[in-house]
NURO-339195 format. One record per atom (N, C-alpha, C): residue in one letter; residue number from 1; atom name; x, y, z. Coordinates in nm, 3 decimals. Example, Ala and Ser with C-alpha at 12.3 -4.5 7.8 and 13.67 -1.06 7.14 Angstrom:
residues 2
['A',1,'N',[1.319,-0.569,0.780]];
['A',1,'CA',[1.230,-0.450,0.780]];
['A',1,'C',[1.320,-0.330,0.780]];
['S',2,'N',[1.285,-0.225,0.708]];
['S',2,'CA',[1.367,-0.106,0.714]];
['S',2,'C',[1.290,0.003,0.787]];
//
This chain:
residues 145
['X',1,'N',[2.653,11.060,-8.118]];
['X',1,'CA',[2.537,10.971,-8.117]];
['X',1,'C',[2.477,10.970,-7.977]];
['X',2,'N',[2.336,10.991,-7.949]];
['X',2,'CA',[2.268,10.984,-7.838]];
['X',2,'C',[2.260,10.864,-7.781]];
['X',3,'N',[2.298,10.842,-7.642]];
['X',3,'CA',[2.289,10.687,-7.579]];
['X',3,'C',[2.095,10.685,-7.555]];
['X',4,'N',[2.076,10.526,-7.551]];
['X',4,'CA',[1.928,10.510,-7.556]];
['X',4,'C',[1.916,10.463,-7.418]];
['X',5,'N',[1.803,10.572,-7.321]];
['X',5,'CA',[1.750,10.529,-7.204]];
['X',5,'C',[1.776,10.373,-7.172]];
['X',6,'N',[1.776,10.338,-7.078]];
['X',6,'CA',[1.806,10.193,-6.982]];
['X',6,'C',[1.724,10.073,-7.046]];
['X',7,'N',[1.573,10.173,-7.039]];
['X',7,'CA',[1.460,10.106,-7.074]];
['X',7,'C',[1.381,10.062,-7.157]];
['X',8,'N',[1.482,10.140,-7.311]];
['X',8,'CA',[1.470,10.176,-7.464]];
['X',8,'C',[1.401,10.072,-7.484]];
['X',9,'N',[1.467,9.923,-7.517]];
['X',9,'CA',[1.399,9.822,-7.582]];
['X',9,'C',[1.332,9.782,-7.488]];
['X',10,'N',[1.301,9.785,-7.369]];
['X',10,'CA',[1.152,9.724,-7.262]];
['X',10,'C',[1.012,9.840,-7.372]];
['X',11,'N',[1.053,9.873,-7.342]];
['X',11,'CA',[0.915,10.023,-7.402]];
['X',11,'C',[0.914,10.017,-7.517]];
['X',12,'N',[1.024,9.949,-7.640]];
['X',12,'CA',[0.973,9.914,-7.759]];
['X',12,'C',[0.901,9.790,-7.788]];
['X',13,'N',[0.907,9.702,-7.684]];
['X',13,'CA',[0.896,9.559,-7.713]];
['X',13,'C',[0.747,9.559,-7.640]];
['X',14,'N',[0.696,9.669,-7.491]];
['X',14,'CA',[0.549,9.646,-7.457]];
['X',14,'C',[0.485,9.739,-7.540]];
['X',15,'N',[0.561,9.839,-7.623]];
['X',15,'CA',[0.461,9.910,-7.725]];
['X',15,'C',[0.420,9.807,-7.902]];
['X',16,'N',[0.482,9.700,-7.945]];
['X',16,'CA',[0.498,9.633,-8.015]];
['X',16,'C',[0.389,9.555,-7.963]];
['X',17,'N',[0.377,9.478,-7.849]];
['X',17,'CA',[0.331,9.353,-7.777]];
['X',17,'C',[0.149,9.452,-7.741]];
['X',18,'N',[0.107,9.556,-7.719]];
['X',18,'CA',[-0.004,9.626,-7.747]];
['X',18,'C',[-0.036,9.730,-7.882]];
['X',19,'N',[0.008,9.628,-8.014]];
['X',19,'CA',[-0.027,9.636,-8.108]];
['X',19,'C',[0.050,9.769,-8.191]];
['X',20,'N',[0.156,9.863,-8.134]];
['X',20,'CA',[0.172,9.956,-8.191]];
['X',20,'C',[0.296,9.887,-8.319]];
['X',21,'N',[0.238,9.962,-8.406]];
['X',21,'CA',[0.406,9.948,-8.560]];
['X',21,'C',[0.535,10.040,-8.516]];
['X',22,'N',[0.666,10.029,-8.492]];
['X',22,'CA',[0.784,10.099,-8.507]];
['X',22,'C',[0.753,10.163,-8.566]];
['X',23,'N',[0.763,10.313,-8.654]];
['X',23,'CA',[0.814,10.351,-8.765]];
['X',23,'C',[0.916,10.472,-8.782]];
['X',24,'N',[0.977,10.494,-8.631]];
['X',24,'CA',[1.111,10.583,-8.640]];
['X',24,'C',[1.155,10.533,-8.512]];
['X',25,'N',[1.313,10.465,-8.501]];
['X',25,'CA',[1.334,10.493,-8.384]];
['X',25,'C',[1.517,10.521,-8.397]];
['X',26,'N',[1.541,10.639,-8.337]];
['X',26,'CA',[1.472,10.757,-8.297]];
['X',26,'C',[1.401,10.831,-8.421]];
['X',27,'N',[1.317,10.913,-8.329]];
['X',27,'CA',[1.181,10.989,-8.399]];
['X',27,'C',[1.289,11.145,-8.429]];
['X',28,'N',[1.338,11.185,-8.545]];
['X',28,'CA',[1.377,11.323,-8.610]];
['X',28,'C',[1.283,11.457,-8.634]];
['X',29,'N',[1.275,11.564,-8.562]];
['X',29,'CA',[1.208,11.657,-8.607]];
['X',29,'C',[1.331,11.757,-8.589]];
['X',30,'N',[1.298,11.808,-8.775]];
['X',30,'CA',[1.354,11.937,-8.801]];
['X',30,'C',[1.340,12.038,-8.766]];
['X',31,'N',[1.372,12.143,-8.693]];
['X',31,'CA',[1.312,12.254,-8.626]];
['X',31,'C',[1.333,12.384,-8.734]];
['X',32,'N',[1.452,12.337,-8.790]];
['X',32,'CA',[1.524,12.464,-8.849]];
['X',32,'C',[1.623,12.436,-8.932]];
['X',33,'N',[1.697,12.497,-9.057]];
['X',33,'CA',[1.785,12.451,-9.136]];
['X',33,'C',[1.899,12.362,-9.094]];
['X',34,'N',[1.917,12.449,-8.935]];
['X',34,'CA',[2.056,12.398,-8.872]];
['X',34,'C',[2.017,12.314,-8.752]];
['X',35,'N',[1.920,12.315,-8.722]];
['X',35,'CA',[1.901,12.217,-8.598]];
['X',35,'C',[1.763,12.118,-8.613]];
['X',36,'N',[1.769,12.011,-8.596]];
['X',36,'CA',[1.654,11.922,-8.527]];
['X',36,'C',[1.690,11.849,-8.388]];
['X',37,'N',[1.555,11.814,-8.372]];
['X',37,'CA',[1.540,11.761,-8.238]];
['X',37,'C',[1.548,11.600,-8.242]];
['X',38,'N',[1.656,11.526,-8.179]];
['X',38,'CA',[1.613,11.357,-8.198]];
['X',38,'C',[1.536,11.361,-8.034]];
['X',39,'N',[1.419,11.325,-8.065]];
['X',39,'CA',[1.360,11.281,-7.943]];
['X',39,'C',[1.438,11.155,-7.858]];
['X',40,'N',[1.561,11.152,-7.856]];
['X',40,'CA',[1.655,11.049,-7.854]];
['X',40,'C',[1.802,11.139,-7.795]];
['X',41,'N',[1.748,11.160,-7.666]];
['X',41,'CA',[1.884,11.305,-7.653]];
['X',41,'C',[1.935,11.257,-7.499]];
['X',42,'N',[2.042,11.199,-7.480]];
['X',42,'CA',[2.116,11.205,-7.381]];
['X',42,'C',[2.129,11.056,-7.317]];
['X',43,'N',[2.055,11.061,-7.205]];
['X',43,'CA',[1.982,10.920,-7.155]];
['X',43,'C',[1.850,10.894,-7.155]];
['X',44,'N',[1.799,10.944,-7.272]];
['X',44,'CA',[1.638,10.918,-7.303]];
['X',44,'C',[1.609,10.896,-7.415]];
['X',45,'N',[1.560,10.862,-7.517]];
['X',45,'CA',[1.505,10.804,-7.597]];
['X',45,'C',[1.372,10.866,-7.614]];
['X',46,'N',[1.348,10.812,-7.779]];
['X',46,'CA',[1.226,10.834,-7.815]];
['X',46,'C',[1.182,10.707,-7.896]];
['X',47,'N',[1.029,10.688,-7.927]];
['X',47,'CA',[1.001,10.611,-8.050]];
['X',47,'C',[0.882,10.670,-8.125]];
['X',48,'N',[0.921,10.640,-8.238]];
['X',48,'CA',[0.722,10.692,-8.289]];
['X',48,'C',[0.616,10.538,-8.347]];
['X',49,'N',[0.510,10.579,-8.316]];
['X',49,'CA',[0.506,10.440,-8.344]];
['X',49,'C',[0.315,10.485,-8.434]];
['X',50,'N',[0.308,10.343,-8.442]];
['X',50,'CA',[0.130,10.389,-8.542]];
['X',50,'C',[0.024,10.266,-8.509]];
['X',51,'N',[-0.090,10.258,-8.478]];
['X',51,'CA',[-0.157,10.194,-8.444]];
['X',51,'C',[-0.284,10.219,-8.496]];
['X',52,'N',[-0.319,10.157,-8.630]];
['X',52,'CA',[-0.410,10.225,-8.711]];
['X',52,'C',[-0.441,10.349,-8.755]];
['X',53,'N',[-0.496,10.472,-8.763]];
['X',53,'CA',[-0.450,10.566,-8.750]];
['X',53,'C',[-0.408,10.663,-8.670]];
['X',54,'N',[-0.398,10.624,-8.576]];
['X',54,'CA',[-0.309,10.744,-8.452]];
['X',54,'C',[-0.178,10.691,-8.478]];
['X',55,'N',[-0.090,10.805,-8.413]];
['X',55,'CA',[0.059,10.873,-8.413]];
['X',55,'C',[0.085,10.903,-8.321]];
['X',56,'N',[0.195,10.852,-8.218]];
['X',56,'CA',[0.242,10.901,-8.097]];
['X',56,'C',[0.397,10.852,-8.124]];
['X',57,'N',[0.460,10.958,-8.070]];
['X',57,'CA',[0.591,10.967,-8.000]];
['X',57,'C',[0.587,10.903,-7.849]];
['X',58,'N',[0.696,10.839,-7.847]];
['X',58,'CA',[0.743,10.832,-7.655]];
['X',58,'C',[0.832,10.873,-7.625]];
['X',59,'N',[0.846,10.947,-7.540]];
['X',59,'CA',[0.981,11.005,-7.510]];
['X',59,'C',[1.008,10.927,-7.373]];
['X',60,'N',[1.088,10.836,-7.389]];
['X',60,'CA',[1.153,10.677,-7.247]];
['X',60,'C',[1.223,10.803,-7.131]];
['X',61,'N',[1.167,10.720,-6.998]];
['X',61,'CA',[1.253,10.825,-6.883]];
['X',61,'C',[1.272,10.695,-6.808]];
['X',62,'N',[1.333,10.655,-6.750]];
['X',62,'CA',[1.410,10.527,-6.690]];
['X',62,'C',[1.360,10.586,-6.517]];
['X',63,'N',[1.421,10.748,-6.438]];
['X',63,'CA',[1.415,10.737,-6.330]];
['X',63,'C',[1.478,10.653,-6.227]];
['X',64,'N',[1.622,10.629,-6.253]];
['X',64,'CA',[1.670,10.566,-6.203]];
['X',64,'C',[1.806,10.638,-6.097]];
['X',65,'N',[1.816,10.761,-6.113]];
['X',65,'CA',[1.910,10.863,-6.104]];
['X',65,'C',[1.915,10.870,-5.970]];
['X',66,'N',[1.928,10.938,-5.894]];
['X',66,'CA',[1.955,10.949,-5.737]];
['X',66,'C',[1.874,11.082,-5.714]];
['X',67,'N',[1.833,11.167,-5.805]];
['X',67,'CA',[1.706,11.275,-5.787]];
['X',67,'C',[1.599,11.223,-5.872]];
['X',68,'N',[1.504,11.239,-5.828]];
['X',68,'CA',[1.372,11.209,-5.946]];
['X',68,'C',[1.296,11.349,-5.957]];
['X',69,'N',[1.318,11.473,-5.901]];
['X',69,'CA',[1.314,11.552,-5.933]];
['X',69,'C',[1.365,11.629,-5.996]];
['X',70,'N',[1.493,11.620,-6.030]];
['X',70,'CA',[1.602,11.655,-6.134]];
['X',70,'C',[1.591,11.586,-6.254]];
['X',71,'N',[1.525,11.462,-6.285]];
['X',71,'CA',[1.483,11.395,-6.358]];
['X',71,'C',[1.356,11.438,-6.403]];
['X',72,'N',[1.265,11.456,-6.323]];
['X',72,'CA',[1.146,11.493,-6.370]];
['X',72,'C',[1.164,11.647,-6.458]];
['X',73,'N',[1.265,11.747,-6.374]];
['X',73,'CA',[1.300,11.911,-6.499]];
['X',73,'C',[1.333,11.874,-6.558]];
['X',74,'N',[1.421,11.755,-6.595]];
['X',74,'CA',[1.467,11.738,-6.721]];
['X',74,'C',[1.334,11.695,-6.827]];
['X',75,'N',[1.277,11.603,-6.821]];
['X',75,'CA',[1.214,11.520,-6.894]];
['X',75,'C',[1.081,11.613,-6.924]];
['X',76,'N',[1.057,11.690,-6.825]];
['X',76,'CA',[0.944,11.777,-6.839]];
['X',76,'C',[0.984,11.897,-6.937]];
['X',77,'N',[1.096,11.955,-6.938]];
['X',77,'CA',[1.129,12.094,-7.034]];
['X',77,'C',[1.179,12.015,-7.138]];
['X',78,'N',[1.161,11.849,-7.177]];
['X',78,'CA',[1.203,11.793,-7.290]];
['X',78,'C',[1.083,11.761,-7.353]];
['X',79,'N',[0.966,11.761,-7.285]];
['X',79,'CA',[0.842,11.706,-7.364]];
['X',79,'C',[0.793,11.826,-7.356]];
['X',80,'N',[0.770,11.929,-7.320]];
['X',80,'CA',[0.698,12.087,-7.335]];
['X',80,'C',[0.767,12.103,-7.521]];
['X',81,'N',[0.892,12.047,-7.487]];
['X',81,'CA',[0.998,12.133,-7.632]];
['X',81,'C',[0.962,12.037,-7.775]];
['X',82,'N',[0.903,11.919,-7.753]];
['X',82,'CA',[0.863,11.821,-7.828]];
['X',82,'C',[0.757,11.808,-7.838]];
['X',83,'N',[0.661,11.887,-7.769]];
['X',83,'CA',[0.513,11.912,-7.819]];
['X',83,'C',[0.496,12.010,-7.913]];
['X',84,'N',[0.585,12.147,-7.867]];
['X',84,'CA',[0.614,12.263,-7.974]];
['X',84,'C',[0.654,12.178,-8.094]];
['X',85,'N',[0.745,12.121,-8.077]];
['X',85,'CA',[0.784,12.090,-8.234]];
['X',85,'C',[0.692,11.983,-8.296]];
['X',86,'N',[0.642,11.897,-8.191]];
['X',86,'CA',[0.531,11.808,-8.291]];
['X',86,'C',[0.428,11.908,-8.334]];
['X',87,'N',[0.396,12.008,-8.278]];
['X',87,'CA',[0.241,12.073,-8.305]];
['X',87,'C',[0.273,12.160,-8.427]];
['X',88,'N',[0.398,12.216,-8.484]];
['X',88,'CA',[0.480,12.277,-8.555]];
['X',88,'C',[0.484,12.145,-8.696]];
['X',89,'N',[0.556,12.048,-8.681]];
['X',89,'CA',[0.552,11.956,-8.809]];
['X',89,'C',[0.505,11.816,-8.808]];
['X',90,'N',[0.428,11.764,-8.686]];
['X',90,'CA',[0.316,11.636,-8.726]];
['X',90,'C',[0.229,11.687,-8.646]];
['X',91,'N',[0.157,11.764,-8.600]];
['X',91,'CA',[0.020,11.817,-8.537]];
['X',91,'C',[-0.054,11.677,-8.508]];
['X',92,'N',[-0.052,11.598,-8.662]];
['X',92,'CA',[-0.142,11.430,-8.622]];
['X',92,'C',[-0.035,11.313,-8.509]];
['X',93,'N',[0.061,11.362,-8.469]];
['X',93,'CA',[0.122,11.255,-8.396]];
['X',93,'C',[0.101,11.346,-8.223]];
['X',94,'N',[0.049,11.260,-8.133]];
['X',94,'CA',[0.075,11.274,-8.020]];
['X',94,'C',[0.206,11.237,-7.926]];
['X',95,'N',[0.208,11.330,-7.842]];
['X',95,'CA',[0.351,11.288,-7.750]];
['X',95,'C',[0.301,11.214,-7.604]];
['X',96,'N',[0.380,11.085,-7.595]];
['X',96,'CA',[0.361,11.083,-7.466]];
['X',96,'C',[0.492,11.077,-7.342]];
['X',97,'N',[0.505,11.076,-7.242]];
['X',97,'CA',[0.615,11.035,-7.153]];
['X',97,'C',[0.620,10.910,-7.099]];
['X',98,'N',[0.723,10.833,-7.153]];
['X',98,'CA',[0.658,10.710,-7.046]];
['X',98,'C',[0.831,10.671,-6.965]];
['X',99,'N',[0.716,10.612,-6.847]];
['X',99,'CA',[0.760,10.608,-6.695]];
['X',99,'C',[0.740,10.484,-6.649]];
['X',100,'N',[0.834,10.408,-6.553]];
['X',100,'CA',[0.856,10.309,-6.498]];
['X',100,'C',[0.738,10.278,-6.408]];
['X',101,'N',[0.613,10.200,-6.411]];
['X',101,'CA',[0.538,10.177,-6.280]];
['X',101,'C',[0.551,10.223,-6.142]];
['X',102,'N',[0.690,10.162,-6.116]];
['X',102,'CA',[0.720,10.223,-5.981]];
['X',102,'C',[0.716,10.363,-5.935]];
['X',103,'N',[0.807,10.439,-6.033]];
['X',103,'CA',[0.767,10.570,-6.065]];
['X',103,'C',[0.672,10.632,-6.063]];
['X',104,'N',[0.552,10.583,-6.118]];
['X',104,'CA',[0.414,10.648,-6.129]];
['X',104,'C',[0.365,10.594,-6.026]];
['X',105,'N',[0.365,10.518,-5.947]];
['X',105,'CA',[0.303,10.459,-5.810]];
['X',105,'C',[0.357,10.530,-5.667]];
['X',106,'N',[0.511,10.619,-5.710]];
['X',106,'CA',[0.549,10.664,-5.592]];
['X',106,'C',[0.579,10.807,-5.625]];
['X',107,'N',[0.647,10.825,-5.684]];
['X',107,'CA',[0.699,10.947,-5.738]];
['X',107,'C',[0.601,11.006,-5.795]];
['X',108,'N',[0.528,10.999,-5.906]];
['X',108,'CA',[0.374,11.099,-5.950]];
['X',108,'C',[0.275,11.076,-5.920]];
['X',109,'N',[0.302,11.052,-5.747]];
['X',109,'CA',[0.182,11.019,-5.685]];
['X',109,'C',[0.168,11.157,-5.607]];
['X',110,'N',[0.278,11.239,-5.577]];
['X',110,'CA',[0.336,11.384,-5.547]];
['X',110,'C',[0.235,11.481,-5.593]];
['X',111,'N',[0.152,11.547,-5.471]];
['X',111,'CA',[0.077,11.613,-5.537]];
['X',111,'C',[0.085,11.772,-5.599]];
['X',112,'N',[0.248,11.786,-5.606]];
['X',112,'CA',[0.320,11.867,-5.654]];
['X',112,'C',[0.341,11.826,-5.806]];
['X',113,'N',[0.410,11.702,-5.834]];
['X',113,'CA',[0.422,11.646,-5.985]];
['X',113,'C',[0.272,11.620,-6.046]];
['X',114,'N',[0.135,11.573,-5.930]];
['X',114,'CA',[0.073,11.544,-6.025]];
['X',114,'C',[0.025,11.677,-6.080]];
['X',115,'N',[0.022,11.826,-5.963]];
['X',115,'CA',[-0.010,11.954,-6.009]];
['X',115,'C',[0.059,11.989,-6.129]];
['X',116,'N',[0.168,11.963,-6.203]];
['X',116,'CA',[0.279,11.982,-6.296]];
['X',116,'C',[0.225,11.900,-6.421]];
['X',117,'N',[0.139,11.770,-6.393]];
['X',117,'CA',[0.191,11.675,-6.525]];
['X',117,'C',[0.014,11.771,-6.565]];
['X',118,'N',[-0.053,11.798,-6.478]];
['X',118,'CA',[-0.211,11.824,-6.506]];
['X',118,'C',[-0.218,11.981,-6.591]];
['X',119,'N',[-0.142,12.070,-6.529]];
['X',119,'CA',[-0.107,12.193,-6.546]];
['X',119,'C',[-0.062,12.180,-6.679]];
['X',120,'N',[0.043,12.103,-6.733]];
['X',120,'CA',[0.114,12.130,-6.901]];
['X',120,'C',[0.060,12.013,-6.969]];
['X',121,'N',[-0.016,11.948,-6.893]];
['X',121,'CA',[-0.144,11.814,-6.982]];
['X',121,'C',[0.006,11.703,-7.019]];
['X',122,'N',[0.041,11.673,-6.967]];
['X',122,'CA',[0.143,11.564,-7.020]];
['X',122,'C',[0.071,11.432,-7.010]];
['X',123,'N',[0.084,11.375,-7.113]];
['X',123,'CA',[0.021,11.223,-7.156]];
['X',123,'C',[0.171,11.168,-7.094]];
['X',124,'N',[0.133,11.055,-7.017]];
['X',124,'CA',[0.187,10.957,-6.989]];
['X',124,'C',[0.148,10.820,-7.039]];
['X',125,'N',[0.298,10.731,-7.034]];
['X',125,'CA',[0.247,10.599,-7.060]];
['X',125,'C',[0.295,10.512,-6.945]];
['X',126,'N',[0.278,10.444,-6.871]];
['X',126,'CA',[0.298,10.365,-6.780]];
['X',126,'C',[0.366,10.230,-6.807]];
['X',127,'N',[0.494,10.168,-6.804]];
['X',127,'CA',[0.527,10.034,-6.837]];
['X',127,'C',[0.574,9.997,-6.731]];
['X',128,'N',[0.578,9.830,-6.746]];
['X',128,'CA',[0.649,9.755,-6.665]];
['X',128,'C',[0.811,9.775,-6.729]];
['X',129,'N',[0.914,9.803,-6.692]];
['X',129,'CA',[1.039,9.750,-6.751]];
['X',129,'C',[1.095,9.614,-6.757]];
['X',130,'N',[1.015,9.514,-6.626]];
['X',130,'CA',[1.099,9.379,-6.655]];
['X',130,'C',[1.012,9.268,-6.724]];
['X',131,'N',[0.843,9.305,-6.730]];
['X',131,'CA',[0.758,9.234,-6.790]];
['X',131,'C',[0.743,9.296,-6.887]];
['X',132,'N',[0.780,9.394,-6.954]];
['X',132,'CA',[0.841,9.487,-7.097]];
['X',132,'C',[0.667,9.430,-7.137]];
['X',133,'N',[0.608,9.508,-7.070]];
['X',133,'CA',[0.441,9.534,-7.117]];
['X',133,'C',[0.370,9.711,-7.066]];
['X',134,'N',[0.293,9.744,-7.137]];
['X',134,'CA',[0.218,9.877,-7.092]];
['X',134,'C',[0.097,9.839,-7.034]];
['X',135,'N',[0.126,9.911,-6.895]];
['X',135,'CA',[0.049,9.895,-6.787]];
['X',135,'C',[-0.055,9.992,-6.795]];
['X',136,'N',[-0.061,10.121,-6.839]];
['X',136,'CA',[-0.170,10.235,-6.822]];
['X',136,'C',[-0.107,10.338,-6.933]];
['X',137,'N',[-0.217,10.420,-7.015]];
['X',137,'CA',[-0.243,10.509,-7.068]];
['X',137,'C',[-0.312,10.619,-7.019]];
['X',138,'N',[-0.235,10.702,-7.003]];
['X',138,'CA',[-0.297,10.816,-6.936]];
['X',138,'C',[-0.323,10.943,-7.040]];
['X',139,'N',[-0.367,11.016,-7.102]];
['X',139,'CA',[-0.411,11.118,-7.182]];
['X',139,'C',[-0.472,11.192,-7.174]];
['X',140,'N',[-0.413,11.363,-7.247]];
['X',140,'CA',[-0.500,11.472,-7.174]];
['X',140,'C',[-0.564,11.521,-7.348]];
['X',141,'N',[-0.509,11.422,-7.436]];
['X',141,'CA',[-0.538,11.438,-7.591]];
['X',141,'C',[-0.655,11.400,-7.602]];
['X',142,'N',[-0.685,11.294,-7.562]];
['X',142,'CA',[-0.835,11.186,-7.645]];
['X',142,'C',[-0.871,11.107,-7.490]];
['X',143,'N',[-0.881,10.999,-7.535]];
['X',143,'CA',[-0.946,10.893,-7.405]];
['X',143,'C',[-0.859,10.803,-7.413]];
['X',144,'N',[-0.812,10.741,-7.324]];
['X',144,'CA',[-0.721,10.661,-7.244]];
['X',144,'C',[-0.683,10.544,-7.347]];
['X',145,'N',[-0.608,10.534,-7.429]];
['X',145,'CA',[-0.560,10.379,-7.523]];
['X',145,'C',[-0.625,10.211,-7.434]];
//
């Protein structure tokens, strides 16, 4: 069983509290007879959630580790691999990454990470973890939630 990021229920409770519905958590995609993907793999988490008709995945990154660049390869060759497979079997659900404020205020402020998140278009979501609210929508899909 996959342990759920730090931040699991902060990021379910400010995606709930800006109107989104649960409706997988963790989010299952089948890749292949013998393998699927739980967007829910290690110390990260996923949710899918629905908000009239849009569809997004989150894939939770806490950033709490003692590298945030070792964190960031991780989380980055985990949402490249979860876009393939969303674009493969829900094409209508978007992926996003979401990241601790602090994080996005210091760490992908790097104009190395922001060259990285711009380059593979990664949608971010921005939360508070202790006011368990979403602070910013960032998107390279549509226009900003």
């Amino acid at each position: 069983m996959s342990r759920k990021d730090q931040f699991h229920e902060a990021v379910k409770h400010a995606l709930e509290k800006d109107g989104w519905i649960i409706t997988h958590d963790p989010f299952t995609i089948q890749i292949s007879e013998a393998v699927k993907l739980k967007i829910d793999l290690g110390a990260e988490s996923a949710i899918a959630a629905q908000r009239d008709q849009e569809k997004i995945a989150v894939e939770i990154k806490s950033f709490i580790t003692d590298s945030d660049i070792s964190e960031f390869h991780a989380a980055l060759g985990q949402y490249l691999n979860y876009v393939q497979a969303l674009e493969d079997k829900e094409p209508d659900r978007i992926l996003y990454l979401a990241v601790p404020i602090e994080t996005h205020r210091d760490f992908f402020q790097i104009p190395f990470i922001q060259k990285s998140l711009k380059r593979h278009a990664v949608n971010l979501v921005i939360y508070d973890p202790i006011k368990e609210e979403i602070k910013q929508w960032i998107s390279f899909n549509n226009t900003d939630k």
